[in-house]
C-alpha positions as CSV (number, residue, x, y, z in Angstrom):
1,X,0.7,25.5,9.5
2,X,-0.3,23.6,12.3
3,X,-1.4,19.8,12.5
4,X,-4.8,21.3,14.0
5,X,-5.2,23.5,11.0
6,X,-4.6,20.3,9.1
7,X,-6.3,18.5,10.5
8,X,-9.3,20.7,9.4
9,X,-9.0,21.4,5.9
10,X,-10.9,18.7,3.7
11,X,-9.2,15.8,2.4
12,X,-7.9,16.1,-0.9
13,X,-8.4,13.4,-3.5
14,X,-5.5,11.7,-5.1
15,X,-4.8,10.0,-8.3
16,X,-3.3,6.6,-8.5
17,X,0.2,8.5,-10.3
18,X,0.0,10.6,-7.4
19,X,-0.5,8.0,-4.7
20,X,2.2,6.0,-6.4
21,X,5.0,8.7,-6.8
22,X,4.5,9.4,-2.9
23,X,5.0,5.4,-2.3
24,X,7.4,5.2,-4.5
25,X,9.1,8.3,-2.4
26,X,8.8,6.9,1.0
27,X,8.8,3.3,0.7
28,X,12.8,4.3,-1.0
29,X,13.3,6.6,2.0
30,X,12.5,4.1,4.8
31,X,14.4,0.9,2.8
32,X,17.3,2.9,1.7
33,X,16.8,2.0,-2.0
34,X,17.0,4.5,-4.9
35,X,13.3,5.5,-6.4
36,X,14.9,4.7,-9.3
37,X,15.4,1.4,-8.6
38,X,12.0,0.5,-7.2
39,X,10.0,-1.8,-9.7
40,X,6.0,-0.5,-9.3
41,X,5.2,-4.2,-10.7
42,X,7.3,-6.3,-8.1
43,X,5.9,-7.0,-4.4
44,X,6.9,-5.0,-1.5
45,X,8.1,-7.8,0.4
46,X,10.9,-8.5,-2.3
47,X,12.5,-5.6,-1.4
48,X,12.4,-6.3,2.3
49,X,9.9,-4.8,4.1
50,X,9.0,-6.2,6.8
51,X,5.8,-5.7,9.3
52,X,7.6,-3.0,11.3
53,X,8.1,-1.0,8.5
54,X,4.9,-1.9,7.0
55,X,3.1,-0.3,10.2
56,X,5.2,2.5,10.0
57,X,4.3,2.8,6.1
58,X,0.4,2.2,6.7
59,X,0.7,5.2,9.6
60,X,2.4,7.5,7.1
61,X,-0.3,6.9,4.4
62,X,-3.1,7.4,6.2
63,X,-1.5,11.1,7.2
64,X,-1.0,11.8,3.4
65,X,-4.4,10.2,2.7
66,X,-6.5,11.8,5.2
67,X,-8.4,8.1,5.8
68,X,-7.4,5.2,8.1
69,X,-5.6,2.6,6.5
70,X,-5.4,-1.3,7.3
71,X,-2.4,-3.3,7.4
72,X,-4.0,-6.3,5.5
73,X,-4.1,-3.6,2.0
74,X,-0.5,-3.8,1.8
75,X,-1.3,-7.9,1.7
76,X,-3.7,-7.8,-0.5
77,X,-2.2,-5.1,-2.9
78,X,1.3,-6.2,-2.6
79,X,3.0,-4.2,-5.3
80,X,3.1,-0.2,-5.6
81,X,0.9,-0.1,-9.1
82,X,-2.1,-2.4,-7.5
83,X,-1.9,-0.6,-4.2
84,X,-2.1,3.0,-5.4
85,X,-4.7,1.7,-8.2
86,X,-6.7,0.2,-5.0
87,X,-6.3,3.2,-3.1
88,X,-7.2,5.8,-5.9
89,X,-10.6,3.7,-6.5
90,X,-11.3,4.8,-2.8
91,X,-11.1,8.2,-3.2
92,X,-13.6,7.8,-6.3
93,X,-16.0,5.8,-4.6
94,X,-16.2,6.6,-0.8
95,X,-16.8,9.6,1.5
96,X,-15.5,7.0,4.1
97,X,-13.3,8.1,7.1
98,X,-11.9,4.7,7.1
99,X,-10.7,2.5,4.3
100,X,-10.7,-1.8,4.9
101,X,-10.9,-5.0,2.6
């Protein structure tokens, strides 16, 4: 399938388990710690990401989630279970193309 195809279809809705297993999968991938290690309580930051990576995690949200997403989230939702709670509530209560605090 192509990214134009993609690009087309609707964006699908996401529940906060959902949003946090795909976190949870990619923030492990681009730290190089085990999901299985990954605390959903304990702040991003404590397991050294830093605002390269953050960018890079922002960029690869906002292809999964289909809505633009802005860095200051990640400050203001600082652990995996508040920012894919935060992020859920989104989908629930806006149409909007872009998502900001």
């Amino acid at each position: 399938m192509s990214r134009s195809i993609l690009n087309s279809i609707p964006k699908q809705s996401y529940t906060a388990e959902e949003i946090k297993a795909w976190l949870i999968s990619n923030i492990s991938e681009q730290l190089g710690v085990a999901s299985d290690e990954i605390d959903v309580r304990k702040p991003l930051d404590s397991y050294g990401l830093d605002s390269a990576q953050a960018m890079i995690l922002a960029s690869q949200a906002e292809k999964f989630l289909g809505f633009k997403l802005s860095l200051i989230v990640l400050w203001h939702y600082p652990t995996i279970e508040a920012l894919s709670q935060r992020l859920a509530e989104e989908f629930e209560a806006s149409d909007s193309e872009v998502f900001q605090i």
